[in-house]
C-alpha positions in Angstrom: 20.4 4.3 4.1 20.9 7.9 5.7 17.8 9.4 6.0 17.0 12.2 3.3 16.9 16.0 4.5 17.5 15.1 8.5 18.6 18.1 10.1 19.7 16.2 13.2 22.5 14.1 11.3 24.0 17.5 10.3 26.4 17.5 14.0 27.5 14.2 12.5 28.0 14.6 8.8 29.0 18.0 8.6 32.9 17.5 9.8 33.2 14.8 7.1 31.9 16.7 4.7 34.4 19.2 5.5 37.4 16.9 5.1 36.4 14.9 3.1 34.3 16.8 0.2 34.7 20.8 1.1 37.4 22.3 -1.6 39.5 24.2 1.1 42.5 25.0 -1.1 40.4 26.4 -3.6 38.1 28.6 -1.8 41.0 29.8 0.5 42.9 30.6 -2.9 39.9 32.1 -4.1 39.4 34.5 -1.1 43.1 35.6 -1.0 43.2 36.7 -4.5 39.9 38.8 -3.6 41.0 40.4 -0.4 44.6 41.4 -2.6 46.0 43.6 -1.8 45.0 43.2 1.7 45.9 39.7 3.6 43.7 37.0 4.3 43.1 37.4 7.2 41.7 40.5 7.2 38.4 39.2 5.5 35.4 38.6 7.2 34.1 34.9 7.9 30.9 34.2 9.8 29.7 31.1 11.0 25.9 29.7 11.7 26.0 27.1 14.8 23.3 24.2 15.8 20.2 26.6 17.2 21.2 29.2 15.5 23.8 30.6 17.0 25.8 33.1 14.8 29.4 34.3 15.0 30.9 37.3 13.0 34.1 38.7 12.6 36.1 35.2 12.5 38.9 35.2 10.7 41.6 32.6 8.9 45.5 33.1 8.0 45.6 30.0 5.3 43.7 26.9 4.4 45.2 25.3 8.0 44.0 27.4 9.9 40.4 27.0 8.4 40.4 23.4 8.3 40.7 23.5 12.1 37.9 26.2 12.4 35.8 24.2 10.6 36.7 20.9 12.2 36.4 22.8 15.7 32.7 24.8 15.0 31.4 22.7 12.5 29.3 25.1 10.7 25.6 24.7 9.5 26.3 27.6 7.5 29.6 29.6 6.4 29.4 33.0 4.8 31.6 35.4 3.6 31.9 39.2 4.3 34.3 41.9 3.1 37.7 42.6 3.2 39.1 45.1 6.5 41.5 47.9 6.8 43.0 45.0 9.8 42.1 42.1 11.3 38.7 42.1 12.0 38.5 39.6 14.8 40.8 42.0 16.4 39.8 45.5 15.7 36.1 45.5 14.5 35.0 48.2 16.5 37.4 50.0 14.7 38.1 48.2 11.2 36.5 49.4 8.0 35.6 47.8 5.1 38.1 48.8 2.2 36.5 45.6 -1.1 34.5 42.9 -1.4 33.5 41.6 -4.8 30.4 42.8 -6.1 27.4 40.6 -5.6 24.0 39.7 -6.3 21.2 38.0 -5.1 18.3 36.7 -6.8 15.7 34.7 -5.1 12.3 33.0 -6.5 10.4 34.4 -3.6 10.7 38.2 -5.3 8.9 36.4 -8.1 5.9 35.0 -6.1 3.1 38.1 -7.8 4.4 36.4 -11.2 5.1 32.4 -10.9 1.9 30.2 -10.4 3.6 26.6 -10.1 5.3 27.5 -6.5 5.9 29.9 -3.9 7.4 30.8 -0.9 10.7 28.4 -0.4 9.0 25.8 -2.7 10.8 25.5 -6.1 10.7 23.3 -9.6 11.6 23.0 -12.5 9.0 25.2 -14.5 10.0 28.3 -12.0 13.8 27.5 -12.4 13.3 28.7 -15.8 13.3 32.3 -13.9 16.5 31.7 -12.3 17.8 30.7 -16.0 17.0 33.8 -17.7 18.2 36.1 -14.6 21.4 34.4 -15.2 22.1 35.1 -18.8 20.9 38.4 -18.8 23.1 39.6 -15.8 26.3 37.0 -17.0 26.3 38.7 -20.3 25.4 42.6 -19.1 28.2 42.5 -16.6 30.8 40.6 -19.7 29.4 43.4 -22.4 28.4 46.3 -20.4 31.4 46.7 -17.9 34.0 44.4 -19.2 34.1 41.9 -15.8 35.7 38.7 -16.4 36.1 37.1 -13.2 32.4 36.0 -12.3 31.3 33.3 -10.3 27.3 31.8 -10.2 26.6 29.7 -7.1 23.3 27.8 -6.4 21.9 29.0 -3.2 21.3 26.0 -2.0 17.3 26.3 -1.9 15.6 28.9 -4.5 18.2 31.0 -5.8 21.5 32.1 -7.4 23.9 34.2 -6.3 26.8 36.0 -8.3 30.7 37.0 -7.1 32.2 39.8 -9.2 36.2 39.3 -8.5 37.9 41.6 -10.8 39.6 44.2 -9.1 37.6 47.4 -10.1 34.6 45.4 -9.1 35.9 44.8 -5.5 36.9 48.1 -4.8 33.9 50.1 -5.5 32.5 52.0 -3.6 29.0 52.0 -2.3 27.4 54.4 -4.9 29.5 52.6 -7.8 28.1 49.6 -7.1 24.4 51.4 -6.3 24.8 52.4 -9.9 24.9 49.3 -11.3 22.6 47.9 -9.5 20.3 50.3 -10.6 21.3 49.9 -14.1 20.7 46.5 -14.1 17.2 47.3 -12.1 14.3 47.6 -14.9 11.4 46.1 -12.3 10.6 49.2 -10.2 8.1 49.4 -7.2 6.5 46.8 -4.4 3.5 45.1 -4.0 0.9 47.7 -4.2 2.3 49.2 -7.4 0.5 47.3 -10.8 3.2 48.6 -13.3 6.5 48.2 -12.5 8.4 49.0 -16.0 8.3 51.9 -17.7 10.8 52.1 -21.0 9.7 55.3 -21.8 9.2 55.9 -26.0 12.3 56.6 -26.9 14.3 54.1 -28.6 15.3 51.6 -26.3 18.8 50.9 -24.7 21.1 48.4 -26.6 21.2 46.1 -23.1 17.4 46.4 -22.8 17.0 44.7 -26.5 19.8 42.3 -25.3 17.6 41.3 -22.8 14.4 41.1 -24.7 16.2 38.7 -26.7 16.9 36.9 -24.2 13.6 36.5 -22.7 12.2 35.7 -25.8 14.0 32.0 -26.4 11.7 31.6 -23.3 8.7 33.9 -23.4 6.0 31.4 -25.1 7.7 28.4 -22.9 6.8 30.3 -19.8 3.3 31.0 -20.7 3.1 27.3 -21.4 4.6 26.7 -17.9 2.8 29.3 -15.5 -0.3 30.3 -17.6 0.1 34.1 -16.5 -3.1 34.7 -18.0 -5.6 31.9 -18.1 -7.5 32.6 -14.6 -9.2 35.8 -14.1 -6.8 37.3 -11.2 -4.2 36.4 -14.3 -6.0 38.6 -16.6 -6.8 41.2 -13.9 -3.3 41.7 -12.9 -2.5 42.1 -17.0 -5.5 44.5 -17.9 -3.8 47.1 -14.7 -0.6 47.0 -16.5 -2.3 48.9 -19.5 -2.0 52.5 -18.6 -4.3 53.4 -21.9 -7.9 53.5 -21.0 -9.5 52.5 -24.5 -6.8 50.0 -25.2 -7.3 48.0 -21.7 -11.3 48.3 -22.6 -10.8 46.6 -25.9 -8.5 43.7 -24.0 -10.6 43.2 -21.5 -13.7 42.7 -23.8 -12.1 40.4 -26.4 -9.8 38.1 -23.6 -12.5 38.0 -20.5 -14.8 35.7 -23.2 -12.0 33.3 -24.3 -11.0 30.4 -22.8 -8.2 29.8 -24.1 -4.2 28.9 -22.9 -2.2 32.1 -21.8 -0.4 31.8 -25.0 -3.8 32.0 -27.1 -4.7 34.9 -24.8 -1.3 37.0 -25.4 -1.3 36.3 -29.0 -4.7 38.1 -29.2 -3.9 40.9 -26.8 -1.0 41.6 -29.4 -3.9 41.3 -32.7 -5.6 43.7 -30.4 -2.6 46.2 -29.3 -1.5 46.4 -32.9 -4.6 47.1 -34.6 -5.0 49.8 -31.9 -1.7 51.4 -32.4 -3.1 51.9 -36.1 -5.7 53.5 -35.5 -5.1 56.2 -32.3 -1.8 57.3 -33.4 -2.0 59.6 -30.8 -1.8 56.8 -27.9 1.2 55.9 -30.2 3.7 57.2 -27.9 2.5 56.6 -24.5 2.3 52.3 -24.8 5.4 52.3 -27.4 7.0 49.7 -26.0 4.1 48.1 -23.8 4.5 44.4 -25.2 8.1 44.5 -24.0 7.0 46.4 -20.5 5.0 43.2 -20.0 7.7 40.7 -21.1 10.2 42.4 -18.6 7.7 42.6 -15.9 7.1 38.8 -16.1 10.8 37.7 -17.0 13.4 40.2 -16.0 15.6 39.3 -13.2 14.4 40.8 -9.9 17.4 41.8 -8.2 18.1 42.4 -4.1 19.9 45.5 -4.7 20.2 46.2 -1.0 22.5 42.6 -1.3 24.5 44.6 -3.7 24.9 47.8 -2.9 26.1 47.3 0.5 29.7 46.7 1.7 29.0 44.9 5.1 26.0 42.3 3.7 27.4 38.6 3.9 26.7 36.4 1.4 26.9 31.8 1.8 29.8 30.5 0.5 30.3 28.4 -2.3 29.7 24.5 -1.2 28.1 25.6 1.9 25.4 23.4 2.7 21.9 24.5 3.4 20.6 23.6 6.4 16.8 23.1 5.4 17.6 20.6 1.9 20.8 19.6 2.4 21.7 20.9 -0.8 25.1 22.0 -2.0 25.8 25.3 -2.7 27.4 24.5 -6.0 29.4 26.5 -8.7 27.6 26.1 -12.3 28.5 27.8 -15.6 26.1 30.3 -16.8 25.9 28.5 -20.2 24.8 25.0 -18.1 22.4 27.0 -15.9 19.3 25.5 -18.6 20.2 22.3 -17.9 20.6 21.8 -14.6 18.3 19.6 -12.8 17.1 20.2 -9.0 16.6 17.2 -8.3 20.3 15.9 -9.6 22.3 18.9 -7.3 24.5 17.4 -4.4 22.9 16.6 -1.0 25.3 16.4 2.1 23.0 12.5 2.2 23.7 11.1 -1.0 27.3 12.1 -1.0 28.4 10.3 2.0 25.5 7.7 1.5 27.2 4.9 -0.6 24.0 3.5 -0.7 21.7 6.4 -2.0 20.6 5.9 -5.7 21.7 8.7 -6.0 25.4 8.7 -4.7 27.1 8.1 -8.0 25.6 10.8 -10.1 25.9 13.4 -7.3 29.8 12.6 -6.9 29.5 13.4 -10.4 27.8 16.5 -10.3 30.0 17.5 -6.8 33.4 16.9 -9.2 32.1 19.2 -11.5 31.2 22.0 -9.7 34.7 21.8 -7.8 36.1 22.0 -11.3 33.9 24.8 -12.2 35.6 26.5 -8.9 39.2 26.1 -9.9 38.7 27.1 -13.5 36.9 31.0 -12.4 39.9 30.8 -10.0 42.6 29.9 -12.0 41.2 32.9 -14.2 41.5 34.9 -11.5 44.8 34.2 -10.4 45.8 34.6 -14.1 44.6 38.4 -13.8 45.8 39.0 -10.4 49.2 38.2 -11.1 48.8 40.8 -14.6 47.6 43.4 -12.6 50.8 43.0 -10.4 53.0 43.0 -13.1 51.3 46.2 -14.5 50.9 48.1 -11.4 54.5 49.9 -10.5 53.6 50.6 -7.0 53.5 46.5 -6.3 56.4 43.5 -6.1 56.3 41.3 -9.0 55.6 38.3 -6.9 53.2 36.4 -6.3 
């Protein structure tokens, strides 16, 4: 049996993963529709070798051309830039960036302060729960909020998500469009050093603020089952210097510090205790309005790397790239699915060309799947493509 997680087997593996497993057509059929109107080959490939060696600006004319690129370099790790005013193998020092879709990066490290199962690169199952929520609040704000249809969620390969905006006004904005949504979709403000990092104010609160409250709700009570946010006392600490109200935070701090009960016991009684104070200093009314949700967002909200976003020349891994450290596939889920996917049951370069891994059969699965979940986001986009052609009188028809 091929030995799990082998980094020296990659040299070997890697090209038949390519041919064999690696959905050219599709990808390539994805990238042309999101470099339209521009040619393919005017989008950005990059390419990470054995040791680390790194090669930007590579570029492809059609699926032959990348087979043979990949074949040739056999990459550890393929990502995708933006889309160039020319060929930008030929004319970087020159070329400019004209669209790329609009992406996002979220990655369980930001949420190290907050999760207690795992941290750094390490992930499971209780933390995933994270990645769950981020998705469905940011699938449905982008679907409800700005109308995109064309999205595409990809497993990082390690210990995060990442999400490809195709539609055509997503693409071409510019930077300070897509700065705005970022910051629109931004509720968690401030670094390490700052204790409170949401602040809704006390007037009534947006409609996609009490979307995603709802949201973090089917999950709130699971997650303080899962990583006890308040049970030790650094837990409690870190809760008490969210409270900007002086007399409220005393009263918390008095009544939680002498139980010993489950985080769930201990938020339950912090709300008793923030209600019954509400009732009585009506005057503190308006500063902690909305302080239970603060909390809930500063412990669930999706924690976005808006400099990933905002920027035009930031590459991003391709879809079905491998990563280098598991051996995991960067696979394509649905956001609806994103609950029920397992870590453990994800593609691995091993088990897929292992006929003998346990896990070989169920991972062929899985890798059919995602390639399915691929063709049906692009066959969407195609669909829209070829509309906005027809509709737009300064283009041909064809397509």
């Amino acid at each position: 049996m091929v030995g799990e997680n082998n980094y020296n087997l990659l040299p070997d593996m890697l090209p038949i993963y390519y041919t064999r497993l690696f959905p050219q057509n599709i990808l390539c059929r994805w990238l042309t529709c999101g470099s339209a109107p521009q040619p393919l080959s005017n989008r950005e490939l990059s390419f990470t070798l054995a040791d680390d060696i790194y090669l930007r600006y590579l570029t492809i004319n059609n699926q032959k051309e990348l087979q043979t690129l990949l074949q040739k370099k056999c990459p550890h790790k393929l990502d995708i830039g933006g889309v160039y005013n020319t060929k930008p193998s030929i004319g970087r020092h020159d070329a400019v960036v004209l669209s790329r879709e609009l992406v996002f990066d979220i990655d369980l490290t930001d949420y190290d302060e907050i999760r207690t199962c795992c941290q750094e690169a390490k992930v499971c199952e209780k933390c995933w729960k994270f990645m769950v929520i981020a998705c469905e609040i940011i699938d449905k704000a982008l679907k409800e909020d700005f109308g995109f249809q064309n999205i595409l969620w990809v497993f990082s390969g390690r210990r995060g998500i990442h999400c490809w905006v195709s539609d055509y006004d997503a693409r071409t904005l510019d930077s300070p469009g897509r700065g705005a949504i970022a910051d629109y979709l931004c509720l968690i403000l401030g670094g390490e050093g700052q204790n409170k990092k949401v602040y809704l104010g006390s007037d009534n609160l947006h409609s996609s603020v009490r979307r995603s409250l709802n949201i973090i709700d089917k999950y709130f009570e699971e997650l303080l089952q899962d990583q006890e946010f308040f049970s030790t006392a650094d837990g409690l600490k870190k809760l008490l210097k969210i409270i900007p109200d002086e007399g409220l935070r005393s009263q918390v701090e008095k009544v939680l510090d002498k139980m010993n009960e489950s985080s769930v016991q201990r938020w339950m009684s912090f709300i008793n205790i923030y209600e019954s104070y509400c009732r009585e200093n009506t005057n503190a009314v308006r500063k902690i309005r909305y302080l239970i949700e603060e909390i809930k967002i500063q412990y669930c909200y999706p924690r976005l790397d808006v400099n990933v976003t905002k920027g035009f020349n930031h590459l991003l891994k391709s879809p079905f790239s491998i990563h280098p450290k598991t051996g995991k596939v960067s696979i394509v889920f649905k956001p609806k699915n994103a609950k029920s996917m397992k870590l453990d049951e994800i593609p691995t370069l091993y088990s897929l060309l292992d006929d003998s891994s346990p896990d070989n059969a169920l991972h062929q699965t899985n890798m059919r799947t995602a390639v399915k979940n691929f063709q049906e986001v692009v066959f969407s986009l195609e669909k829209a493509e070829a509309m906005r052609r027809r509709n737009d009188p300064n283009m041909s028809v064809e397509f």
